[in-house]
N, C-alpha and C positions, 0 to 999 in steps of 0.2 A: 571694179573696186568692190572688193566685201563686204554687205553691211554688218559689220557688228551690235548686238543687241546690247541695250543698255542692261544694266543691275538691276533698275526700276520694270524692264519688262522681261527679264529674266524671272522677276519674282513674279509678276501676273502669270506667266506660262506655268509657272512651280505651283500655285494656289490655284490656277483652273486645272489642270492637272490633278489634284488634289481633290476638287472641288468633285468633278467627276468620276474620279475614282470609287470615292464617298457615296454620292448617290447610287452607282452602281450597286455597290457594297450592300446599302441598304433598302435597294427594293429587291435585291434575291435573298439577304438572311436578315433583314429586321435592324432595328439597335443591337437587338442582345447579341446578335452572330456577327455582327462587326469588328473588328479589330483593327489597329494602328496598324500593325504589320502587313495586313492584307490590302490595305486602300495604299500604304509605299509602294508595297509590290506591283499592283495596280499600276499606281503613277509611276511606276518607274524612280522613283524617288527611294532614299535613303529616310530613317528614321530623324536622324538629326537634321535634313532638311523642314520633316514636317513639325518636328519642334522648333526650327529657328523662324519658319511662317506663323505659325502657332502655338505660342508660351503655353495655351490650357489644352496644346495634344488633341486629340481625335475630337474633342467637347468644341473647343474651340474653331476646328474645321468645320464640324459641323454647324456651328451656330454663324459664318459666315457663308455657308450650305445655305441655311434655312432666311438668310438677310436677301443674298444671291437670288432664290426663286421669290421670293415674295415682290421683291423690286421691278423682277421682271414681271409680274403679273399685274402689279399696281399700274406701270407704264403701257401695257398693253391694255387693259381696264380701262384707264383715264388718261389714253392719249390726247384727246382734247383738251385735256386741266379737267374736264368735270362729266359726271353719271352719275342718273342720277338711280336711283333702289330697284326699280322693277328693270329696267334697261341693263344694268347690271347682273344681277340674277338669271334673266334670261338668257344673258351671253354666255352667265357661265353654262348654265345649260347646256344651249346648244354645242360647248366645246365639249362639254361630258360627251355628249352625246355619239357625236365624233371621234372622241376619245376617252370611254367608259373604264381605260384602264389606266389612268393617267399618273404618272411618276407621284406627281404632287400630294394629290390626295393620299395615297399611300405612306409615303415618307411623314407628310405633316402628321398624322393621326398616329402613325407607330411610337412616331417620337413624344407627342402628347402623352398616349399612355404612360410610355416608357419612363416619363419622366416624374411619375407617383412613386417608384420604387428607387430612381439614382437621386441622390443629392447631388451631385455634379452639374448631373444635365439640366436639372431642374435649375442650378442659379446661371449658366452662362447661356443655355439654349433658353430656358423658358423667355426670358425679359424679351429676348431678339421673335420668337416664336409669337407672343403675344400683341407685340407691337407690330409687326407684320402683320396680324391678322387686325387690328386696330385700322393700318392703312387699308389695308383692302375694303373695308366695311365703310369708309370712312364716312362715304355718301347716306348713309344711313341714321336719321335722328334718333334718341334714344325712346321716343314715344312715336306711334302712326299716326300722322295728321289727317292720314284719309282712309278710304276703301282698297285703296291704291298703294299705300304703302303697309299697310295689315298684310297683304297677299306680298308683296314683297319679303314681309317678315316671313310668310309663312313657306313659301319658297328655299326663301335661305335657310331657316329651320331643315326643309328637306334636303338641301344640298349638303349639310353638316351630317345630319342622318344616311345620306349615300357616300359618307366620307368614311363614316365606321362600319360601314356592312364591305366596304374597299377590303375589308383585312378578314372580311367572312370566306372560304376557298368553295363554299358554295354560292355565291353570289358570282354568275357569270356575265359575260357583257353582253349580253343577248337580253339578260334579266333586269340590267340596271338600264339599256337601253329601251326598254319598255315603260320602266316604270317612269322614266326621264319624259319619253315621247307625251306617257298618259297626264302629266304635269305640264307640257308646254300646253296641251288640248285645255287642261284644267283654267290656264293663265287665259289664254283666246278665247273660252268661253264667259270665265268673269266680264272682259273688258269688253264685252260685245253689248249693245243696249238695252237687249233686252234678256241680261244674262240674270240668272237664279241666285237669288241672296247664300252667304259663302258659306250660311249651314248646310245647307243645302249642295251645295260645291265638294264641303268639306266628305257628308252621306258618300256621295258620287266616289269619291278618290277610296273610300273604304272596298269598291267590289273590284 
């Protein structure tokens, strides 16, 4: 007997199809070198399919693009319910580190910028863009309650800062995997007892 797919998962196969196309699209030519016609082609899909998925067109792909990875990262992040700042940080790390050339990082940040010059992207991608980055962070209070989570800000400040050097074409993964390693050293040395106050910490990350 046949199985016949329903409508309802005809449309998921049409929008991950879509979905990936998409990110293809834009980690070899950016936002700006993107186009609707190129990510159909891609999917194999027709134009008036990716407009009957999506009323706001390639904005709109995209911004269930940018919902899609973020979710997956929140669940892989806080598959327990809960992480807490430093433990978080570090994980991301060590995934950089592993994977210094990571889709994400790239995508997220092109589209960041991209989106001071489109009005478009800026109202359907940002909201989705921002609140994404809102869950991922989530474990994080708006002030550091300790020593402990100061160095967690300060981490993440760097992970954000290796998020924009991602789109430098001099910045090799040999370079960002150095500079990732000399940062986990930096964290292992703080938490260690009889580690050096974090001006001191901070000197150190300068050579």
């Amino acid at each position: 007997m046949l199985f016949m797919a329903t409508q309802a998962e005809r449309n998921a196969a049409t929008r991950e199809a879509l979905r990936q196309a998409a990110l293809s699209q834009l980690v070899q030519f950016g936002y700006a070198g993107t186009n609707a016609s190129a990510i159909c082609h891609a999917a194999g899909v027709t134009r008036g399919a990716l407009n009957h998925q999506y009323p706001d067109g390639k904005v709109g792909l995209i911004a269930d693009l940018v919902e899609t990875m973020f979710c997956e990262q929140v669940v892989h992040y806080y598959k327990d319910g809960y992480c807490q700042p430093l433990e978080l940080v570090k994980a991301m790390l060590n995934a950089l580190y592993r994977d210094p050339e990571n889709e994400m990082q790239l995508v997220m940040m092109d589209l960041w910028l991209s989106m001071r010059g489109d009005t478009k992207l800026e109202q359907v991608v940002g909201p989705v863009l921002y609140q994404g980055t809102d869950n991922l962070w989530r474990c994080f209070s708006p002030l550091g309650q300790s020593e402990v989570d100061t160095l967690a800000q300060l981490v993440r400040t760097f992970i954000t800062g290796l998020s924009v050097n991602r789109l430098n074409p001099n910045m090799s993964a040999a370079m960002a995997r150095q500079q990732i390693k000399l940062m986990l050293e930096l964290i292992e040395l703080a938490l260690t007892p009889s580690a050096k106050p974090m001006d001191e910490l901070a000197s150190i990350a300068e050579y």
